[in-house]
LUMVEX-461868 format. One record per atom (N, C-alpha, C, CB): y, x, z. Coordinates in steps of 0.2 Angstrom, whole numbers, plus 5000, padded with zeros to 4 digits. Atoms other than C-alpha are relative to their C-alpha. Glycine has a CB too. Layout:
c2, c1, c3
Y, X, Z
...
//
This chain:
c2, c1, c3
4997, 4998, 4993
5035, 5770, 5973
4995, 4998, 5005
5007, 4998, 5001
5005, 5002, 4991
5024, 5770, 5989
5004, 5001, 5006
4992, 5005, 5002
4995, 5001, 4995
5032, 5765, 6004
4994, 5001, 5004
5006, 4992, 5001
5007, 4999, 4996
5020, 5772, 6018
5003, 5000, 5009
4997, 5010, 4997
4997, 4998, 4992
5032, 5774, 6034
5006, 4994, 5002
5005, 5010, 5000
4993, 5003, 5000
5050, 5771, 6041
5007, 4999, 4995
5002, 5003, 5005
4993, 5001, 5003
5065, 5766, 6033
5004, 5005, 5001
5003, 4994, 5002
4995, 4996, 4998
5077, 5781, 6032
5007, 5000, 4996
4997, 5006, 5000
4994, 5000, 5003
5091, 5772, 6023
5006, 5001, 5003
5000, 4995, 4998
4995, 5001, 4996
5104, 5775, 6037
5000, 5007, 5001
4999, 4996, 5006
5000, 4990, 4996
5100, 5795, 6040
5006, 5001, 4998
4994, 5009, 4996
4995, 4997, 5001
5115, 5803, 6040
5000, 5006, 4997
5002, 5000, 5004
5000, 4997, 5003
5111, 5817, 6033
4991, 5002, 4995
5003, 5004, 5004
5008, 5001, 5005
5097, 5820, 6019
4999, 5008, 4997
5000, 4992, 4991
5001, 4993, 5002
5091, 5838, 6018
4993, 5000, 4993
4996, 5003, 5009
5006, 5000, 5005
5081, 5842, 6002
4998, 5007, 4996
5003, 4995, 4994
5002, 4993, 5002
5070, 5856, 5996
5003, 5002, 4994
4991, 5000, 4998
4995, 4998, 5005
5076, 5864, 5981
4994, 5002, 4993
5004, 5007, 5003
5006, 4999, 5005
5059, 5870, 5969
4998, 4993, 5000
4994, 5006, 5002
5004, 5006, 5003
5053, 5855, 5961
5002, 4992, 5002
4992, 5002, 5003
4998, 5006, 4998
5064, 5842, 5971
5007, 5000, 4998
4998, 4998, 5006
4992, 5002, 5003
5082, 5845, 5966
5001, 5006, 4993
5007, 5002, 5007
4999, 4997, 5004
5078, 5857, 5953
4993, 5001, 4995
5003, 5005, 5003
5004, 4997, 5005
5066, 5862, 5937
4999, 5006, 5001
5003, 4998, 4994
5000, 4993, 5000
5059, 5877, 5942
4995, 5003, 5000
5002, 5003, 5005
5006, 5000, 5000
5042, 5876, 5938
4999, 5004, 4994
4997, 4994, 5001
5001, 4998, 5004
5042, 5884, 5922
5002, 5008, 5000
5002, 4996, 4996
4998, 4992, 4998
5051, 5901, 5927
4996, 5003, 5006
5010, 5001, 5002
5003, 4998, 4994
5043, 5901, 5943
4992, 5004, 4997
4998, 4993, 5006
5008, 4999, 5000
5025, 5900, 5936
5000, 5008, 4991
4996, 4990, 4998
4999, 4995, 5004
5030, 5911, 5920
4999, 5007, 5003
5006, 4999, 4996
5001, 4994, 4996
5035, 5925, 5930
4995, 5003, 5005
5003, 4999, 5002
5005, 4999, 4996
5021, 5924, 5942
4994, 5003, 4997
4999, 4995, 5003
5005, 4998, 5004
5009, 5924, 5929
5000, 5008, 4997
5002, 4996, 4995
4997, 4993, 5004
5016, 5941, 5922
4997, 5004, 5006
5010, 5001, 4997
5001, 4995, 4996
5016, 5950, 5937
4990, 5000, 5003
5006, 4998, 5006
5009, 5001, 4996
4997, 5944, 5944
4997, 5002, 4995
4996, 4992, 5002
5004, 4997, 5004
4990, 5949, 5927
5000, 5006, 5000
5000, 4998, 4995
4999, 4990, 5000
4997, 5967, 5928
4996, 5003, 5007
5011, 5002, 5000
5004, 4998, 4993
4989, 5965, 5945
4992, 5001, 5000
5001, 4994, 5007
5007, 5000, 5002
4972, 5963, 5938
4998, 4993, 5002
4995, 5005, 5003
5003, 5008, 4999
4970, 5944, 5942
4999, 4998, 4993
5006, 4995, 5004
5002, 5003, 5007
4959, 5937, 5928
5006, 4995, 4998
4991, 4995, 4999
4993, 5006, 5002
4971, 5925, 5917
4994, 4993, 5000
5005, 5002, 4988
5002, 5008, 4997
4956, 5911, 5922
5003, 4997, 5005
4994, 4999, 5002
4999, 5003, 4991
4961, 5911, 5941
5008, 4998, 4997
5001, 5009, 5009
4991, 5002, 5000
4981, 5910, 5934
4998, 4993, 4998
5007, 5005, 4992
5000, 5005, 4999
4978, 5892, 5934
5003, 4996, 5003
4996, 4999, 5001
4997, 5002, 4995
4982, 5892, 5949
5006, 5001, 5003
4997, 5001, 5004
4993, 5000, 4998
4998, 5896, 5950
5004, 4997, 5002
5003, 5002, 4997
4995, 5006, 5001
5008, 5880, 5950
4998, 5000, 5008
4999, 4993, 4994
5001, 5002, 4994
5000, 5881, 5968
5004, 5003, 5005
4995, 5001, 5001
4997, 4997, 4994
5010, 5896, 5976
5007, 4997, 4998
4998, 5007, 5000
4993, 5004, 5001
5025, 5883, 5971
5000, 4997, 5008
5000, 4993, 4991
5000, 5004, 4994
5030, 5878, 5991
5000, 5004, 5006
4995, 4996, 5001
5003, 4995, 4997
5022, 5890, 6002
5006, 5007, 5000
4992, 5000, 4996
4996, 4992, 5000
5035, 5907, 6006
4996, 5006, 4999
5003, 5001, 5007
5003, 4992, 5002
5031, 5922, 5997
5002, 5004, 5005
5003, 5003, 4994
5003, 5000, 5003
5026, 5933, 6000
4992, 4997, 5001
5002, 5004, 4999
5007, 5003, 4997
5011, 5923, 6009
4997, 4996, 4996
5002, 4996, 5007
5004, 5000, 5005
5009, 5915, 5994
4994, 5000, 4997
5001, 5004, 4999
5004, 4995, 5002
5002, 5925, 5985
4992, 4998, 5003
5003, 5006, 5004
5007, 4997, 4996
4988, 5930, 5999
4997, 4992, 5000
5002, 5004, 5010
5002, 5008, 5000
4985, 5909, 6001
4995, 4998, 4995
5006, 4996, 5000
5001, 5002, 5008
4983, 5905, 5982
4993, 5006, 4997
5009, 5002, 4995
5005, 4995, 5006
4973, 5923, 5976
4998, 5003, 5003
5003, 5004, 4995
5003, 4994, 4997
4967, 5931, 5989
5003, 5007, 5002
4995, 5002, 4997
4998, 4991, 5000
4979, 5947, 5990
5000, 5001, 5008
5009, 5002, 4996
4998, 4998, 4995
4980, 5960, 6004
5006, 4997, 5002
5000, 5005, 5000
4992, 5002, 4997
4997, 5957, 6015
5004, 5005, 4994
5003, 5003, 5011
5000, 4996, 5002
5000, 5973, 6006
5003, 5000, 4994
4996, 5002, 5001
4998, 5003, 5007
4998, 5968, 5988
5001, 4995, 4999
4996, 5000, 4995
4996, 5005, 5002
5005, 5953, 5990
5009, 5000, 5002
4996, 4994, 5004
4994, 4998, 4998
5020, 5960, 5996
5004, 5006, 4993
4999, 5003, 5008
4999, 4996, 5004
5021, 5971, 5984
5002, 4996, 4991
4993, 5005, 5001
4997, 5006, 5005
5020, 5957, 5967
5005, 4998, 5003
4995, 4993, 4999
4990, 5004, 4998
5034, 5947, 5978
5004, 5006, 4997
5004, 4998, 5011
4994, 4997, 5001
5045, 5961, 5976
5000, 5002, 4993
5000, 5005, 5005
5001, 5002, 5008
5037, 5963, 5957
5006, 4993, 4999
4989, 4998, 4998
4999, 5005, 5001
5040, 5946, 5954
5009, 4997, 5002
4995, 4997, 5003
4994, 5000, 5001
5058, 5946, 5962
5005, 5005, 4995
5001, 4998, 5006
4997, 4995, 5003
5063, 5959, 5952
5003, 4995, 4992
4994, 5008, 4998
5003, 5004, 5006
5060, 5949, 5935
5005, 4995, 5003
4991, 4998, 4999
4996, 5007, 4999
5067, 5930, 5942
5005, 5001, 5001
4998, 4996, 5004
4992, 4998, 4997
5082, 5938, 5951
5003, 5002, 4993
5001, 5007, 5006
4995, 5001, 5008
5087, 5941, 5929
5000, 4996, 5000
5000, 5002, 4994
5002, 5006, 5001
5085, 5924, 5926
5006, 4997, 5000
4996, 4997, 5004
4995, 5002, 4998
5097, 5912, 5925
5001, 4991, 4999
5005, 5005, 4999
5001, 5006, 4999
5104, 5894, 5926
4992, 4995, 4994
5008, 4998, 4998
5008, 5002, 5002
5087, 5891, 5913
4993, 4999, 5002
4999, 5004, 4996
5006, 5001, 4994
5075, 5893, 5926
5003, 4997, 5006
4996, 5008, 5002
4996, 5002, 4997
5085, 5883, 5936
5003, 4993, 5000
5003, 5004, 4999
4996, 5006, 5001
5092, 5867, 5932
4997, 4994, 5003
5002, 4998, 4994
5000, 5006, 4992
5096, 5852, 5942
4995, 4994, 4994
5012, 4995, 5002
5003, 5005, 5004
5084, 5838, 5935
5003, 4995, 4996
4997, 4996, 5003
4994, 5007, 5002
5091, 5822, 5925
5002, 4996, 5005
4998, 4994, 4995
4998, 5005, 4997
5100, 5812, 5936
5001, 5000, 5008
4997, 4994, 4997
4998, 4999, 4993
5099, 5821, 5951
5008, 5000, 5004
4996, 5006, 5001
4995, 4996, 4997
5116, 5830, 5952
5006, 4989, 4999
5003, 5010, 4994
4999, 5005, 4998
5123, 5809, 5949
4999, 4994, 5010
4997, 4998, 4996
5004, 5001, 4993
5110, 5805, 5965
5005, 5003, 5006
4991, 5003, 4999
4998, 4995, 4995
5119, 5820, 5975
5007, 4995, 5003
5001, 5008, 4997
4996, 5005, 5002
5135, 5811, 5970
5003, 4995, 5005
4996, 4998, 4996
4998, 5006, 4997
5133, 5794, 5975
5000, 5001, 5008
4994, 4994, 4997
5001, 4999, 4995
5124, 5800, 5990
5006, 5003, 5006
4995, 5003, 4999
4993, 4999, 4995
5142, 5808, 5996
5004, 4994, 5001
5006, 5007, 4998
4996, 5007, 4999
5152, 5793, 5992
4996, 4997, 5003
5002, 4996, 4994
5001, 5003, 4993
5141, 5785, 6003
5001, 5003, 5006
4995, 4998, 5001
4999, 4996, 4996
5146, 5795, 6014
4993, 5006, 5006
5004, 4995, 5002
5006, 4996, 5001
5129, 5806, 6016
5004, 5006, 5002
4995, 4999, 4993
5000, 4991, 5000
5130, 5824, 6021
4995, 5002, 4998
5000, 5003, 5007
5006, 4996, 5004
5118, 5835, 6010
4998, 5008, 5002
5002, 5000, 4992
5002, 4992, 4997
5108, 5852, 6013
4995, 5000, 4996
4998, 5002, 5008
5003, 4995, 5003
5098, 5864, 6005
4994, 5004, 5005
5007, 5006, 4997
5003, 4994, 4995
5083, 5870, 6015
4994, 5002, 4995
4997, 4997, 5009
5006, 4999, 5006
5070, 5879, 6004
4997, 5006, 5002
5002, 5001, 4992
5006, 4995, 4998
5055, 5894, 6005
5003, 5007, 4996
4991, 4998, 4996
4997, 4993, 5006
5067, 5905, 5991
5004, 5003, 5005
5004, 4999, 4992
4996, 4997, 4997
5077, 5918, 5998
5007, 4996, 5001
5000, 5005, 4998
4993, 5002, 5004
5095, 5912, 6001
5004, 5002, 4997
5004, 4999, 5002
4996, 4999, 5003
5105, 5921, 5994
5000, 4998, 4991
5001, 5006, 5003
5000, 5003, 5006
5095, 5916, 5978
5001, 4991, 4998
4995, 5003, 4998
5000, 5008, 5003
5095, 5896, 5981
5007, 4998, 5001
4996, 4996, 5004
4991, 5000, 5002
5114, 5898, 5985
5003, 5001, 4994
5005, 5005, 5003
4994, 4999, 5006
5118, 5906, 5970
4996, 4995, 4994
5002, 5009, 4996
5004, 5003, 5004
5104, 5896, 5960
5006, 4990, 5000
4989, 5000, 5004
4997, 5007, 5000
5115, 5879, 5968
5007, 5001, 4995
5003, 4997, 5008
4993, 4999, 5003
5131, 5888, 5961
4999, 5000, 4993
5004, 5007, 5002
5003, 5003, 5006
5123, 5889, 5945
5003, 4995, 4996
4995, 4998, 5001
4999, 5007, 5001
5124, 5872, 5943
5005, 4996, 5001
4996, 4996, 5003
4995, 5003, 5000
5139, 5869, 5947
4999, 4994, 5005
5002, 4999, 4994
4998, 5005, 4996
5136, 5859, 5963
4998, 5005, 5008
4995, 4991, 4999
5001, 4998, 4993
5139, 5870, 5979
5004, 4995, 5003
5002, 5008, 5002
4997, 5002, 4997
5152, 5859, 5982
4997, 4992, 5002
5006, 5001, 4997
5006, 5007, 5000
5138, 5843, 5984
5000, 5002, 5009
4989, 5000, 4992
5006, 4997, 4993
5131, 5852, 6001
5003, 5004, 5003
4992, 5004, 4999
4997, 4999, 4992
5136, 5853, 6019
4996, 5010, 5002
4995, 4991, 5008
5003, 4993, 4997
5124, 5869, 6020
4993, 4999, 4995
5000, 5001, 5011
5004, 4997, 5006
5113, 5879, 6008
4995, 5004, 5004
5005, 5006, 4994
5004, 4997, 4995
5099, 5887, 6018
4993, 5001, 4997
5000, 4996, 5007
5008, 4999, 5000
5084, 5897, 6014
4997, 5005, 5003
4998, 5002, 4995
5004, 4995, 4996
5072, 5912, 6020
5006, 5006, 5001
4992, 5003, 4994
4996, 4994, 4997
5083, 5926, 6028
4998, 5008, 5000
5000, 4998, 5008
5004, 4994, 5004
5069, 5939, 6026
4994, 4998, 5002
5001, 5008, 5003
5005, 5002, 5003
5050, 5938, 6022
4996, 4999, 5008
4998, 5006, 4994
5001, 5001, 4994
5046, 5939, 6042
5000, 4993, 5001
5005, 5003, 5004
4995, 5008, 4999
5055, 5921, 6042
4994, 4997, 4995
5010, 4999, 4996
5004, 5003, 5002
5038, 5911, 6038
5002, 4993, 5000
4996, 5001, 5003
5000, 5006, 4998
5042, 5895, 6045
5007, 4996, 4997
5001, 5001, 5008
4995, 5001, 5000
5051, 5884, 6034
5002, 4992, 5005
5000, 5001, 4992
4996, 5005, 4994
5052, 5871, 6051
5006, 5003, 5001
4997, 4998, 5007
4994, 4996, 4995
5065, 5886, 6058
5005, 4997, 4995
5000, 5010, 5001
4995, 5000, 5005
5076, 5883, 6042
5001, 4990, 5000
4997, 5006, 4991
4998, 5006, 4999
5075, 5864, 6044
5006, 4999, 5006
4994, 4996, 5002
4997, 5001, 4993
5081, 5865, 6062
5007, 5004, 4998
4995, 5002, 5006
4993, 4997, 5000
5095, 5878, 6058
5005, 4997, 4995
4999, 5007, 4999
4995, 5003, 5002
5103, 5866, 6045
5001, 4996, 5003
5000, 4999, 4996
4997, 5004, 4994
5102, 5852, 6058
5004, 5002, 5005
4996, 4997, 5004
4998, 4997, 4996
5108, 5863, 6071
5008, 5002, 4997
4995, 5005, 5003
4994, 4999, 5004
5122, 5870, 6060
5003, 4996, 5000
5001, 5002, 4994
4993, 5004, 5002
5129, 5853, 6057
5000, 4996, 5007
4999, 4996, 4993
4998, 5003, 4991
5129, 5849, 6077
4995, 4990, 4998
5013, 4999, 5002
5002, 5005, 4998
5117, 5833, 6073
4990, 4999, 5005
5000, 4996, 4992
5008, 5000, 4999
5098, 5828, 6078
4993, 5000, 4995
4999, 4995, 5002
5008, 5000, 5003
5079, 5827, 6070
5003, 4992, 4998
4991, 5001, 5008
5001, 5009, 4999
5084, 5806, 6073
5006, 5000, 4992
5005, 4994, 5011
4993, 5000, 5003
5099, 5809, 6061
5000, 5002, 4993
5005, 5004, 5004
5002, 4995, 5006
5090, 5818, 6047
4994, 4995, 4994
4995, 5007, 5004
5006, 5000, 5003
5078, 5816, 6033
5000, 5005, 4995
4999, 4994, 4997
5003, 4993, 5005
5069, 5829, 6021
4997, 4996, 4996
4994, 5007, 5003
5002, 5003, 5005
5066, 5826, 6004
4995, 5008, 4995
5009, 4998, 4997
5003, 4993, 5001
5051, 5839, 5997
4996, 4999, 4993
4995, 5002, 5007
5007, 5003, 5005
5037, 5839, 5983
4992, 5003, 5001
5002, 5002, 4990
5010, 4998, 4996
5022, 5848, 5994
5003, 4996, 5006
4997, 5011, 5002
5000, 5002, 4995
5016, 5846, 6008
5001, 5005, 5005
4994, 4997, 5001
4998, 4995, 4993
5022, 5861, 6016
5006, 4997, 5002
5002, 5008, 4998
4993, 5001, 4998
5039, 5851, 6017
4999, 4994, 5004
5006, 5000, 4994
5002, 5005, 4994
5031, 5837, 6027
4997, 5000, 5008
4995, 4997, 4997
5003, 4995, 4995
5022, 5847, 6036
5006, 5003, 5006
4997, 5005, 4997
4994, 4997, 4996
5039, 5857, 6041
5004, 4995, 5002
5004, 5006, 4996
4993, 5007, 4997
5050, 5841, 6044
4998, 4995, 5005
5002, 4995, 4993
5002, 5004, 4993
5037, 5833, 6056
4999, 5004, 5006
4993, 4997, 4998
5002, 4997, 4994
5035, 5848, 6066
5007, 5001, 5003
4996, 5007, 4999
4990, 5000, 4998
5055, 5848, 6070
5001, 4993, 5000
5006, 5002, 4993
4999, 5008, 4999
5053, 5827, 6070
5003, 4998, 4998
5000, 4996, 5004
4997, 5005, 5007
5061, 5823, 6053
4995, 4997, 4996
5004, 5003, 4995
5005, 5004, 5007
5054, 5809, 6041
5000, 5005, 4993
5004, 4990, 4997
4999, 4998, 5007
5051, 5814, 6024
4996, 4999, 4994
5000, 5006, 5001
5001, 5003, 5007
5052, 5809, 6007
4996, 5003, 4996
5004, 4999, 4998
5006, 4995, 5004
5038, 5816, 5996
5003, 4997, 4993
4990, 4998, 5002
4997, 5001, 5007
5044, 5815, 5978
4994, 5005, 4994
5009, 5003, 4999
5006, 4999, 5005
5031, 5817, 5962
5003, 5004, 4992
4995, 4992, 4998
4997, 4998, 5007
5042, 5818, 5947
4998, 5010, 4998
5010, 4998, 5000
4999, 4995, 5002
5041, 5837, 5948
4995, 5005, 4997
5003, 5002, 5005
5005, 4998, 5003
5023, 5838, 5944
4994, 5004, 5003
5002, 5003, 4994
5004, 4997, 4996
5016, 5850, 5960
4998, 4999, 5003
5001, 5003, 5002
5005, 5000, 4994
5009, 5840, 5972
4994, 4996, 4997
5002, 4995, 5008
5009, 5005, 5001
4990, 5834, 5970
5003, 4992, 5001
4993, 5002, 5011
5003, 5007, 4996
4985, 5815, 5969
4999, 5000, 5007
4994, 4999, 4998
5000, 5003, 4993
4988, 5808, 5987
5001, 5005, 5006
4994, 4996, 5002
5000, 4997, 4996
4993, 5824, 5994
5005, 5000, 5005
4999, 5004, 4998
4995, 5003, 4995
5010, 5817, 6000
4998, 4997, 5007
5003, 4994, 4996
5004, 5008, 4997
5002, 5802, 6006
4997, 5003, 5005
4993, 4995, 4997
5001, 4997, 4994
4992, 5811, 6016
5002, 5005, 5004
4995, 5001, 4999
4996, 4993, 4994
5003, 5825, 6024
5004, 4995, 5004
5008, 5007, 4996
4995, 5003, 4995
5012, 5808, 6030
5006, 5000, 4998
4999, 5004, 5006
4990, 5001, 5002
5029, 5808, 6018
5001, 4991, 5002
5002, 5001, 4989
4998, 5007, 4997
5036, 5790, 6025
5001, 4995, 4992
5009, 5000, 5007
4997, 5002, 5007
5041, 5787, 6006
4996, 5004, 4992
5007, 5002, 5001
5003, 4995, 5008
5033, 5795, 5988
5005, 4996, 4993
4989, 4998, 4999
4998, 5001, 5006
5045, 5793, 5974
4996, 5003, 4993
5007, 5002, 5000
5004, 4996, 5004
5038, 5796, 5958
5008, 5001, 4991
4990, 4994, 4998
4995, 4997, 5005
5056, 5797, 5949
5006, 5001, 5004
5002, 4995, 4993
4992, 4998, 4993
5075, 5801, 5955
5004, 4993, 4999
5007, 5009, 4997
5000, 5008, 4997
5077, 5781, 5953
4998, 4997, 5006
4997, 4998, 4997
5002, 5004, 4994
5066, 5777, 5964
5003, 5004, 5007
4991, 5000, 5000
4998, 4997, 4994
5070, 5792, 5978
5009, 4996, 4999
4999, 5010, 5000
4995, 5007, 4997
5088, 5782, 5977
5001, 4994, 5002
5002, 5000, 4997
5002, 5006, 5000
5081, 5767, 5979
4998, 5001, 5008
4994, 4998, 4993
5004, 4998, 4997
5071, 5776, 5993
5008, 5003, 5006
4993, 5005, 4994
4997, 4999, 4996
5086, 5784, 6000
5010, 4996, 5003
4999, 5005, 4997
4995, 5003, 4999
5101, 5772, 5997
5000, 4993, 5001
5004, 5002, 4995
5003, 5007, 5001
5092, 5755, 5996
5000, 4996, 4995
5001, 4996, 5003
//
């Protein structure tokens, strides 16, 4: 565990991404992606890169990772959600020991949230799934594909729950979610277990914290 920042054992509430930090979703994400980019004509060398457009909001994606037009990268997303939207709790599940972590974190009396890059209405029903909507104060994802910014979706689960930036911490496994949690002025926890960020790319976006299991981010978030 690398301790890089401030202490954010006291936040009152702990907002946490959902792909690759409270969930196993790296193998349906990328499965699926795969499928659809090959039928697009992307050589199966470049599909390497896939595990990359894990963070980043489709369909922008895409265009980031492979080069597509706005166009044909809008066009795969909507490929690509056709396919994942059958899917179900399999592409989907809570890590080991997270839905414990969620848990303790209420009996401490913690408030929890859901802010992620997937649509909502799919990371809502992806939490129901699992059988833990009842864990989280508020489920929050992309509203429609316009909705780039996942700082707006930080701020509107703080704002929803009438607290502050001071009051918060984000819990992510890119650096897009460090990125989005410093430009709204929440700390945030960078977490590795999920296998998508680079060597020291936490570190360097500036996560105050880097767990590298859902031990340590308890350790990291409860003391």
């Amino acid at each position: 565990m690398a301790l890089t920042g401030e202490d954010v054992t006291g936040r009152e509430l702990v907002i946490f991404d959902f792909d690759g930090t409270l969930a196993d979703t790296v193998a349906g994400i990328c499965a699926t992606a795969r499928t659809v980019l090959l039928a697009h004509g992307v050589p199966e060398g470049e599909l390497e890169r896939v595990p990359l457009v894990i963070g980043p909001p489709f369909p922008q994606a895409f265009s980031l990772v492979f080069g597509l037009s706005e166009e044909e990268a809008a066009q795969v997303t909507a490929e690509y959600r056709a396919i994942y939207q059958g899917l179900g709790l399999e592409a989907w599940p809570l890590y080991p020991g997270v839905r414990e972590l969620l848990e303790d974190l209420r009996a401490a009396g913690r408030r929890l949230a859901v802010a992620s890059s997937k649509r909502e209405q799919l990371v809502v029903r992806a939490v129901e799934d699992n059988g833990a909507t009842g864990l989280f104060d508020r489920v929050c994802g992309k509203t429609n594909d316009a909705e780039t910014s996942k700082a707006s979706t930080i701020a509107r689960v703080i704002a929803e729950l009438g607290l502050t930036a001071e009051d918060a911490v984000m819990v992510g496994d890119r650096h897009h979610d460090v990125d989005a949690a410093a430009e709204v002025g929440v700390a945030c926890v960078g977490v590795t277990y999920g296998g998508t960020a680079a060597p020291g790319e936490l570190e360097e976006a500036g996560a105050c914290a880097v767990a590298a299991s859902v031990d340590e981010l308890r350790r990291v978030l409860l003391g």
